[in-house]
C-alpha positions in Angstrom: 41.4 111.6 99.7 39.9 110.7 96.5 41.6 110.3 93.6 39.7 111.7 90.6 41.4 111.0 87.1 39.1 112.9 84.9 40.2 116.3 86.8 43.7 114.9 86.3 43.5 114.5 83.1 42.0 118.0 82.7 44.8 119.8 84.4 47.3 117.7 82.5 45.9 118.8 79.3 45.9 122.3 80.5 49.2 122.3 81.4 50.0 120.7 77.9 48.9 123.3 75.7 50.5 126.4 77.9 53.4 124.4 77.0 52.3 124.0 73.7 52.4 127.6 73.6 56.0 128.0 74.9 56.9 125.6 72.2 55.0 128.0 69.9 57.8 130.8 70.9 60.8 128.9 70.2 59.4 128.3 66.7 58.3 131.6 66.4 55.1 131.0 65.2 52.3 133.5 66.7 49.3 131.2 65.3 50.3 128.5 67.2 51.1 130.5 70.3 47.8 132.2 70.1 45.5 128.8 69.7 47.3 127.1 72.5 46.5 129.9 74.7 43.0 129.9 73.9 42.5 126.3 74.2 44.6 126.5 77.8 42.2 129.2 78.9 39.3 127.2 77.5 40.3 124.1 79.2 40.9 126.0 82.6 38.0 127.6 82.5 36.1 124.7 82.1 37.8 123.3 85.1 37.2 126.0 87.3 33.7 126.1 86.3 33.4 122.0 86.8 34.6 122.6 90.4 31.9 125.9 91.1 29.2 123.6 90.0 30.8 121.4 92.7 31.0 123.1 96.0 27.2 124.6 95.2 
């Protein structure tokens, strides 16, 4: 199995900003919740295209 840290590192920053986001609804702010969705969709989406380009 091989360990790659720039995917890592990806899905850690993924999983930062949705919880960015839920930090966003304890403050109540909807700008902030709003951005850190996008970026977490950007972020995943970038992934999941890093891994089609991949596999074809």
């Amino acid at each position: 199995m091989n360990f790659q840290l720039s995917k890592f590192l990806l899905a850690l920053c993924v999983i930062l900003a949705f919880s960015a986001a839920g930090v966003g609804v304890a403050l109540r702010n909807i700008w902030f919740i709003v951005i850190a969705f996008l970026v977490g969709f950007a972020l995943m989406g970038y992934g999941i295209s890093l891994k089609k380009k991949e596999t074809s």
